[in-house]
N, C-alpha and C positions, 0 to 999 in steps of 0.2 A: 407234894405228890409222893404215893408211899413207893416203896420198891416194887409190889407187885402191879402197880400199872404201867411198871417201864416193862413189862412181856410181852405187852402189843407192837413193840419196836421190833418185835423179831429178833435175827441175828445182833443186833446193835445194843439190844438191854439192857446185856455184858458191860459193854462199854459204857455204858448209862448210869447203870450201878456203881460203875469205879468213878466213874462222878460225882455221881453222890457223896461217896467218903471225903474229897477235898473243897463240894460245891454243893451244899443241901438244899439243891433248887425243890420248887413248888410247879414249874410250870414246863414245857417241852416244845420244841417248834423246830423240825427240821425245815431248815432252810435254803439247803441245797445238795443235789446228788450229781454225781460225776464218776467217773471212771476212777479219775486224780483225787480222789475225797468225796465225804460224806457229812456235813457240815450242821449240827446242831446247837439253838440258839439255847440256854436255859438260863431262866427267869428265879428271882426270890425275892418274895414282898418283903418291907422293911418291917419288921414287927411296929414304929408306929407311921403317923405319917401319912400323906397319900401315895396314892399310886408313883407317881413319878418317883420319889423315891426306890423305885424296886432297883433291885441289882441283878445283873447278868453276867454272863461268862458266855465261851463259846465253846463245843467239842468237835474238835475236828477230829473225824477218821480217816486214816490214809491209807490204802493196799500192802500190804505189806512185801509185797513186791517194790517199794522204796522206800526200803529201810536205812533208818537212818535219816531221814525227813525231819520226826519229830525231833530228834536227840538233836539235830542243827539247830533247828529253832530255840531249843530250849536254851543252846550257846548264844544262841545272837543276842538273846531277849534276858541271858546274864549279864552281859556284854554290857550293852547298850541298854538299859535300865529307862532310860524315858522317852527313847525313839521306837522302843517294840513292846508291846502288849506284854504283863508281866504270863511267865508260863505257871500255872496253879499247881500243873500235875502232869507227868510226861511218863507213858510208856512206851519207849524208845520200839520194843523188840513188836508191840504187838499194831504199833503206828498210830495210838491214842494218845492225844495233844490237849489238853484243857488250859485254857489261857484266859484273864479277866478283860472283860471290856473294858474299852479306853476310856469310856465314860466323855467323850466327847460327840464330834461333830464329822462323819466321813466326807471326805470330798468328792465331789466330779468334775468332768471336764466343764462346766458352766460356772466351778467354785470361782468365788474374787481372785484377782491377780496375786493379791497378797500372801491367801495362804495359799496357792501354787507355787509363790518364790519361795515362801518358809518352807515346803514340802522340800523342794530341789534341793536348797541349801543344808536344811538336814541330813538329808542322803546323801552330798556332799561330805560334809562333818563324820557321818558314820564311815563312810569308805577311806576316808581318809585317818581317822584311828584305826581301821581294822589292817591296813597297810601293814601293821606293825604287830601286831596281833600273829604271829608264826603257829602258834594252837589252832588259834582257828581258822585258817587257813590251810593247815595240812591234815586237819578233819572235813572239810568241804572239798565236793568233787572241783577239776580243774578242767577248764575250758582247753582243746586241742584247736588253737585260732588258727593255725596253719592249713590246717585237714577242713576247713570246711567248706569251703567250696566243692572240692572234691567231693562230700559228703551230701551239697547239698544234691548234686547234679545225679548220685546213686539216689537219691531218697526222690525224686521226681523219675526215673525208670519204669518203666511197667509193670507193675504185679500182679493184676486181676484182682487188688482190692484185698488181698487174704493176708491174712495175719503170717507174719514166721513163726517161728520156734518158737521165739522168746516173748510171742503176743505182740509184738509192734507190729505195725503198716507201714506202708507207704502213702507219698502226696494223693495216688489216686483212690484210695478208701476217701479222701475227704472229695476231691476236688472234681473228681472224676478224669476217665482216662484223657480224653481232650482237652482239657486245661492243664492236666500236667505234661501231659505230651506238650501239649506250644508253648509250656514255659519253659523246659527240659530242652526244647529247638532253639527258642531263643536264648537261653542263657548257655547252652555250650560254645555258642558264637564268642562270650565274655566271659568264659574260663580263666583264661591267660590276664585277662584286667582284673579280675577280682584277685586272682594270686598274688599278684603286685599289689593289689589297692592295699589290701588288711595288715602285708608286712610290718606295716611302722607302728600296728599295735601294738605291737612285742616290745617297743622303746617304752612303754609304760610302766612302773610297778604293777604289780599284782595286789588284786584287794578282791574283797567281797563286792558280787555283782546280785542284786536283787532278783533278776530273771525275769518279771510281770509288772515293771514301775508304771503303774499308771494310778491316779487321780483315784478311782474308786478303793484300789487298794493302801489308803491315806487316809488321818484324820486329823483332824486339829484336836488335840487330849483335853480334858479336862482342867491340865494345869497350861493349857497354851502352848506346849509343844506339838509339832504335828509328831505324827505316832506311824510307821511303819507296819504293814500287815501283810501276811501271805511269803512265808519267805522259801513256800514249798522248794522252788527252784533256783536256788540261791547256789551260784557258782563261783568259783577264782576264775581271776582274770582280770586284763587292765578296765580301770574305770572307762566308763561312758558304756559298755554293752547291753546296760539296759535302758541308754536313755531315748530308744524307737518309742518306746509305751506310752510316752509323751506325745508323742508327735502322731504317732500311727503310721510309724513310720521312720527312716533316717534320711530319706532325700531334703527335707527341708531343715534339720539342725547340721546338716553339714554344708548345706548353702549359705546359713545363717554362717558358719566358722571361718568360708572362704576369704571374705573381707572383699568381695566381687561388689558392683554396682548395686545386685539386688540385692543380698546383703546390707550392704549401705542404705537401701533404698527401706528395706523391711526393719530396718534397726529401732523404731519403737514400739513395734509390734510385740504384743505377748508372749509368741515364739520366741523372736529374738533376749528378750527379758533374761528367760526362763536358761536358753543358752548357753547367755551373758553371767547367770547369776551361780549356775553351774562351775564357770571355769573357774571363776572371781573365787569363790569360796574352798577349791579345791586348791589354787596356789595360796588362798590365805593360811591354810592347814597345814602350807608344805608339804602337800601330796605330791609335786611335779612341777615346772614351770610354767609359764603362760605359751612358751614357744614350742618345748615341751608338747603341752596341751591342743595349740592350734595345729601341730603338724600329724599327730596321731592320733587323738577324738574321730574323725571323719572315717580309720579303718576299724578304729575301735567298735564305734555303732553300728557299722555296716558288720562286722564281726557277729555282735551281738546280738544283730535281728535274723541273721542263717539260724545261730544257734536255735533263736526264741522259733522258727520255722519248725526246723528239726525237731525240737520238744513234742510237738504233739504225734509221733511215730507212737512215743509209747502208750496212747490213748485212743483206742479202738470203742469208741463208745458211741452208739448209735443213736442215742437221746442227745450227743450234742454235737453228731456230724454239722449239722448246718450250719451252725453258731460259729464251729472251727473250721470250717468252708471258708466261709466271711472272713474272718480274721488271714487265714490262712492267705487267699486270693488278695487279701489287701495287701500285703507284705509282700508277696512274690512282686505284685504287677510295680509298688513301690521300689523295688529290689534292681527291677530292670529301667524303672526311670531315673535310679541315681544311676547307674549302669548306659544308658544313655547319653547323660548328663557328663558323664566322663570320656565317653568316646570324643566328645567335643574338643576332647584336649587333643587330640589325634588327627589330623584331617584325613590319612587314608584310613585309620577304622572309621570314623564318623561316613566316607565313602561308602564303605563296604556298608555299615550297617543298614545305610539308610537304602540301598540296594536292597538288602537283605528282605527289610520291611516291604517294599513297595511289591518287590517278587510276593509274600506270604499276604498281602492286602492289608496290612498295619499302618494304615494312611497317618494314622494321629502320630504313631511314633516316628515315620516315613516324615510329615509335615516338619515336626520340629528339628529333625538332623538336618534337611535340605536348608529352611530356614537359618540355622546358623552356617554351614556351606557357602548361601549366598552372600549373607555378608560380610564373611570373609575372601567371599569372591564374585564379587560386584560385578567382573567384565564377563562371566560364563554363562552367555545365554542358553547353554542345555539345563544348567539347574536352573532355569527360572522356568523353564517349561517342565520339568519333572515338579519341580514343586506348584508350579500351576495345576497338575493332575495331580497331588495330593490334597490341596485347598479345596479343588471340585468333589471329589469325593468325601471330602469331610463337609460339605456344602456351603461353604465357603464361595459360590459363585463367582460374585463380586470380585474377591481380591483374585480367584485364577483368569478372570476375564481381565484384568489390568496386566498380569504379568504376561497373559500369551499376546495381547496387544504390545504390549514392550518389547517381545522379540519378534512378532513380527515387523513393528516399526525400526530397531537397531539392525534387521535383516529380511527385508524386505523382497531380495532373490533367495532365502530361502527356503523351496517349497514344504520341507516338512512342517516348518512352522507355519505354515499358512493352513498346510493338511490339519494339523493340530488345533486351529484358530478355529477350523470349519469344523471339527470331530467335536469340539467344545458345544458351539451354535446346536450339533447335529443333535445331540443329548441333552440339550434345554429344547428341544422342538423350536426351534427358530430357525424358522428353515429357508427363509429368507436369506437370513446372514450363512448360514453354514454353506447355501450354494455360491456366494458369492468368495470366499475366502478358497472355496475345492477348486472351483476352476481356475481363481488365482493360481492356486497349485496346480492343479493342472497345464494350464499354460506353460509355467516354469520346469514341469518333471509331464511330458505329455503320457510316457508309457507307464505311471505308476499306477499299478495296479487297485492300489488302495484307496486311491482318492474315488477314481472308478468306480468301485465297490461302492465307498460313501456315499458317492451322489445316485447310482443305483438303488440305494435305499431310499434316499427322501425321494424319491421316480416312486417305489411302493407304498411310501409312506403315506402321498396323494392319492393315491391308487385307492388305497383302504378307508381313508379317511372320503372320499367321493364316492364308494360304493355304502358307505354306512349310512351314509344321507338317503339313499334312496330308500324311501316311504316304505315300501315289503321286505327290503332287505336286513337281516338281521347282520349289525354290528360283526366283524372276523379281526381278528388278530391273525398271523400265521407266524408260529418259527417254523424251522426246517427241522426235519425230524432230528430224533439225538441232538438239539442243540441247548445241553447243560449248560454252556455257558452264558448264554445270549443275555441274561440280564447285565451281567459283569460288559461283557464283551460291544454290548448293544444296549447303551441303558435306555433309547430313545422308542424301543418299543412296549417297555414296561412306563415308559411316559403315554407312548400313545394311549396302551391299553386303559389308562387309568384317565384319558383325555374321554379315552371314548364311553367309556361307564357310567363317568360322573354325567356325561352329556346325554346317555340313552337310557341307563341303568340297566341294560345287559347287553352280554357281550360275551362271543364265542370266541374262544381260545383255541386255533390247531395245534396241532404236537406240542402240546401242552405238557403231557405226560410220556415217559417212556413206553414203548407199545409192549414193549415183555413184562413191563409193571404191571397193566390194567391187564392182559393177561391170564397172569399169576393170580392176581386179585381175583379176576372173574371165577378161576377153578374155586379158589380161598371160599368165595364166596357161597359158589351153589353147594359144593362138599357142608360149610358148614349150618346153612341158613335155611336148607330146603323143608322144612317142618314150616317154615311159612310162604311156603307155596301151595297153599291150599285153602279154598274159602270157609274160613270157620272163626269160630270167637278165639283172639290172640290177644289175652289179659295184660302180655308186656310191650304191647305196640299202641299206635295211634290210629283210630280208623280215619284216612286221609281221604276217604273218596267209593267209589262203586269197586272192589277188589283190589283195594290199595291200603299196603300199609306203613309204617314207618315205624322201624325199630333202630334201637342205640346200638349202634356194631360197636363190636371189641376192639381196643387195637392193640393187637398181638397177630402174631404169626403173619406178617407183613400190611396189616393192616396200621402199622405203626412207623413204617418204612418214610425214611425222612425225606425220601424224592417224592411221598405221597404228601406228607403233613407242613415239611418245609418246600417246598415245589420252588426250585431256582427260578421258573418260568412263571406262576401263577404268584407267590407270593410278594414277590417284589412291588406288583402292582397292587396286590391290596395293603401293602404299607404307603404305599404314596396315596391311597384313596383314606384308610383308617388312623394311617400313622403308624411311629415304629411300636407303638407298644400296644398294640391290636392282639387280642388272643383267640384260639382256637373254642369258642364256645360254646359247638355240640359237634358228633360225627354220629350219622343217621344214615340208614339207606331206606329207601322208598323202591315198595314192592310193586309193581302193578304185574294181574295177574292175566290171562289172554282171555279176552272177550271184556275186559273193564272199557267201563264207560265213559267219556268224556268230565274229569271234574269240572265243579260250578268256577266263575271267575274268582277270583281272591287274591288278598295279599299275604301273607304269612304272619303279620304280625300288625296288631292295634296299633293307632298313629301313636307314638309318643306325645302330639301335642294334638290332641281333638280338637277341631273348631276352630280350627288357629292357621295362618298362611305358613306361620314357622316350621311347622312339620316339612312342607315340600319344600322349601327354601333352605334348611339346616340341609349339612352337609351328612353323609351317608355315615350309617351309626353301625350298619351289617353288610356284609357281603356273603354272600353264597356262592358257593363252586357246587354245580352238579356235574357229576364223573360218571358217565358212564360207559356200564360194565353190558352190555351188548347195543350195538348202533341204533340210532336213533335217527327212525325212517318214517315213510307214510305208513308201513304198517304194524313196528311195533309201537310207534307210536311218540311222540318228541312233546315238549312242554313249549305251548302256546304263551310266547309274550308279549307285550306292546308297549314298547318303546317307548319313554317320557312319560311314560304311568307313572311314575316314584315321582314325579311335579304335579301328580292332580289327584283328587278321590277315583275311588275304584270304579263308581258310577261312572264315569266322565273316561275311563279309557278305552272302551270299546271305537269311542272316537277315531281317535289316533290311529285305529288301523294294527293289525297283527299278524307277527313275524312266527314262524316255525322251524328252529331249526333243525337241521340236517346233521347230524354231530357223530363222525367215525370212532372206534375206540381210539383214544389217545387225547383226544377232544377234550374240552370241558364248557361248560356253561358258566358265568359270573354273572349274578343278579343281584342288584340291591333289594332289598327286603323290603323297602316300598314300594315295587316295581309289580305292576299284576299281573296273573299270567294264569294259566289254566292246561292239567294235564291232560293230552287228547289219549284217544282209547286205544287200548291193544288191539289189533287187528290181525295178530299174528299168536301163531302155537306158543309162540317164547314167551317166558315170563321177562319180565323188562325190569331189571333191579338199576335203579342208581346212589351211586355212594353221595352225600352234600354234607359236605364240608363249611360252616358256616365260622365265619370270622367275624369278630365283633371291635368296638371300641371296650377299653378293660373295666368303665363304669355301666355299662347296658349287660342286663340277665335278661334272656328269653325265659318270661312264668307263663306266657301262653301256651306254650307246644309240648311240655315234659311233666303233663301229670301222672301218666301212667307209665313214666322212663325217665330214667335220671340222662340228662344231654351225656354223658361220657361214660363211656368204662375204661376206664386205663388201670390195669393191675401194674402192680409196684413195681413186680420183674420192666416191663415193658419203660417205661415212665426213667427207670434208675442207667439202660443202659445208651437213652435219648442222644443226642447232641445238645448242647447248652441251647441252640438260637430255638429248638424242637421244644424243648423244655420249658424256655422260657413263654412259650404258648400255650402251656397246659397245667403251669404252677399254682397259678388260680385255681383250679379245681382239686389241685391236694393240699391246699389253706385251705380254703374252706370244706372239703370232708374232716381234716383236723381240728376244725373248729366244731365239728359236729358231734364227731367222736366224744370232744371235750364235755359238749352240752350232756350228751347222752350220760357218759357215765359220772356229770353233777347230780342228775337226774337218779340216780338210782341210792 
């Protein structure tokens, strides 16, 4: 390749060309862009030979905003001669690195056991000569292992995402404000343990720490040694701080060090090897001792994965937010399970925390403190009933229906555990058992209020459940208005709800929604939408009927509003019908305008399995919420259903008989998509808009209904400042526009 076709590199040609002079490549492939580097592959054929003979190099460019990057490398890679990539060509000031490939084999995490121990033990060997090594170690930045905690808990603070001064961010550029907010809550609670934990790091010499050891950045050389790469973030400081990279993680190689039962138990495991092979080779080097090693490795790693945390402040790069999301999210939530895992040593933090948890709904974390709690305290029948309401909540049924059995059996006069036994029953709908264990309690406590309440409910629960039955009547859920919390507080009505759907396949929902929400909306709505309040040709909607149209609403300006999209009330039920990883997969409003006509019968959607019984037999693949945004009366008009249609062809439901609801603002309708049903007419001045909200399983796409409208519009602003559970509902549809993106400009 001549010099003048390295000008299509742009800014980088510079750098390409001074390549050239120590590396007279033929050929060019950048390989990777980042924030942190700019990483290009270059090739040269052997003059004879085949192909496989060519020879490579790699050029890495670094910001020169860290400086002094390259000029470390080029010491380690003097240093260490057959553990680091030789360096060809180093221009320190301008952060141009050329270095020859190893002419080997890279690893990953799937490599054989063997070269993973030869990898450890190398890096072992390396750290252990650079011990001694006073040059380069007082040319390489130094790890401040005391300050980090402190450091971590300011870098998870709020920022609103914006770079400072000096171009770094904060945890919430990556992670978003709610994830670092609840890790920032949970981990100031273990300030004070972390301060203590990392202490006995400091008993270690000081060596060179890799900063990124993992598997991919490793090769087995050509002469059989494996070979060290990427020393970008290469610190002082005591051994083992980067040995998370291995693990994805430090909660499990400091399990492995404890010499604990699981320990013992995991001791031929790969993990453990790896460890093992670790410590072995760093006392055969006379780095440290093995007592030494077992008693401060475990703050040392925990040290070195804040730090490896902390690193990406200085990398504000929007090409690899999500990549360092992931990594980022892995290491926090790891962070806090060694962090747990040490409360253990404490029975009143372990107290406190698992309080902590159960207050904030962190059942899994809540589950495992109570868990060890109890056995170490076998006689306290309140933790077996606390930990019984963390088992049920993680769905663990079974084992919480044994422990409240347990304490009601060891206390048998006492009513709350009986209230509890029956609160259990009352939120699996068995309401059989849950009336006979209330009145137990009740008997025992006559004036508790609460038991009262409980069995008041299963009194409604009858109530709804015998009024659904009746042939004209359209299926009702009711909460009570404002009751946000009713799914948490009441999970046995988002059971009924999902009892009674699957059984009818629709089903009215009262104070479904907040009435100042549908409201707002409704203004939102006619302010912005009224240009299709008029009968004419509308090229970006669907014509749905006789003055009915259906367009893809925006969701912005509260249309995106997470009491709307995550509904405490509505969604809970369509997870127990779709499951938890059911997505949002289209938001549409249906126009109907005054004097529209009655639409024909239908169902929304082709069977999935024509000809076949399995269609009506398979379990529900969509659900639909209609919301509407003015009441739905005899005269403007409500959507005609019929009950256990979604069990038979469309032909066959007129049978069955047909329900009209009656649905005030605040309301909503849930229909399965096989379910038939037919719009009746306006009969009133109003136009009659309803928002539908269709919720799917995350393998079914609706290609019937969105040919002349894409199902979503979610602009980026709207989508970026979601809630995670919000988000995780509409993530699908920004893969795949990025998949599209991708197509298009291969395509060009």
């Amino acid at each position: 390749m001549g010099l003048r076709d390295l000008s299509k590199f742009g800014d980088d040609s510079k750098a390409l060309e001074w390549a050239h002079q120590a590396f007279a490549f033929d050929h060019v492939e950048r390989i990777s862009q980042a924030t942190w580097a700019t990483t290009y592959r270059l090739g040269k054929q052997a003059a004879r030979g085949p192909k496989s003979l060519a020879k490579q190099a790699y050029l890495k460019l670094i910001p020169t905003r860290f400086a002094g990057v390259a000029g470390r490398t080029q010491q380690l890679a003097t240093r260490f001669v057959a553990q680091i990539p030789t360096v060809m060509a180093c221009d320190d000031q301008r952060g141009w690195l050329l270095s020859a490939d190893h002419g080997g084999t890279t690893l990953d995490y799937e490599s054989p056991d063997v070269d993973l121990l030869a990898m450890i033990r190398s890096y072992a060997r390396l750290q252990a000569k650079a011990r001694h090594d006073s040059a380069l170690l007082a040319a390489a930045p130094h790890s401040d292992v005391l300050t980090l905690p402190t450091r971590l808990l300011d870098f998870l603070r709020p920022s609103n995402g914006l770079p400072d001064a000096k171009g770094c961010v904060r945890a919430d550029f990556f992670l978003g404000a709610e994830f670092a907010a609840d890790a920032l809550h949970t981990l100031q609670g273990y300030a004070s343990l972390l301060n203590e934990f990392i202490k006995p790091a400091l008993d270690l010499p000081a060596t060179i720490n890799h900063g990124d050891l993992r598997p991919p950045n490793a090769a087995v050389g050509a002469t059989g040694e494996t070979v060290l790469m990427d020393w970008d973030d290469a610190s002082v400081g005591p051994a083992g701080m980067s040995l998370h990279g291995m693990f994805g993680g430090c909660t499990t190689p400091i399990i492995l060090l404890s010499g604990s039962a699981l320990a013992r138990a995991q001791a031929r495991t790969p993990s453990a090897k790896t460890v093992r092979a670790y410590v072995q080779t760093l006392v055969a080097q006379g780095y440290a001792s093995r007592k030494a090693l077992l008693r401060s490795l475990p703050a040392s790693m925990c040290a070195g994965m804040i730090q490896f945390i902390l690193t990406f402040g200085r990398f504000p790069d929007q090409n690899n937010q999500h990549a360092i999301q992931d990594t980022m999210q892995t290491r926090i939530t790891n962070l806090v399970d060694l962090c747990d895992l040490l409360a253990t040593r404490d029975p009143a933090l372990a107290r406190q925390r698992a309080a902590f948890y159960e207050q904030d709904g962190a059942w899994r974390r809540a589950r495992a403190l109570l868990q060890d709690l109890v056995a170490r305290n076998p006689l306290e029948l309140a933790l077996y009933s606390r930990l019984a309401v963390a088992c049920q909540h993680e769905g663990d049924v079974a084992l919480a229906e044994q422990l409240l059995q347990h304490v009601a059996q060891e206390s048998p006069s006492d009513a709350q555990a009986q209230q509890q036994l029956g609160n259990f029953h009352l939120a699996r709908m068995e309401l059989r058992q849950a009336t006979q264990s209330l009145k137990k309690a009740l008997t025992l406590e006559p004036r508790n209020q609460e038991t009262k309440a409980a069995l008041a409910r299963i009194a409604d629960i009858q109530a709804m459940r015998k009024a659904a039955a009746v042939r004209t009547n359209v299926p009702i859920l009711r909460y009570e208005p404002g009751d946000a919390q009713a799914s948490r507080e009441r999970p046995e009505l988002a059971a009924l709800g999902a009892e009674m759907f699957e059984k009818y396949g629709i089903l009215q929902i009262d104070n479904a929604f907040p009435l100042e929400l549908i409201k707002r909306l409704q203004r939102k709505f006619f302010e912005r939408y009224s240009a299709y309040f008029q009968t004419e040709n509308h090229p970006d909607t669907l014509h749905v009927g006789d003055m009915r149209y259906m367009l893809t609403v925006d969701m912005e300006d509260g249309f995106d509003d997470p009491q709307l999209l995550g509904s405490s009330t509505v969604l809970p039920i369509i997870k127990r019908v779709l499951g938890d990883e059911c997505v949002l997969g289209a938001f549409t409003a249906v126009i109907s305008l005054p004097g529209a006509r009655d639409q024909r019968l239908h169902k929304d959607h082709p069977a999935l399995f024509p000809d076949t019984p399995f269609h009506f037999s398979a379990p529900p693949f969509t659900a639909q919420i209609i919301i509407p945004l003015v009441p739905l009366n005899e005269y403007t008009g409500t959507t005609r259903f019929y009950k256990g249609s979604h069990k038979v062809k469309t032909a066959q439901s007129e049978a069955l008989g047909h329900q009209d609801p009656m649905a005030p603002l605040g309301s909503c309708l849930l229909n399965d998509y096989r379910c038939a049903h037919r719009g009746l007419g306006n009969r009133s001045d109003l136009v009659r808009p309803i928002l539908t909200l269709i919720f799917n399983r995350p393998w079914f796409r609706d290609y019937a209904n969105y040919g002349n409208q894409p199902p979503l519009r979610l602009p980026q602003a709207s989508y970026d400042k979601m809630p995670e559970e919000v988000r995780n509902l509409v993530s699908w549809w920004k893969e795949e526009q990025t998949v599209v993106k991708m197509e298009q400009q291969a395509l060009r």
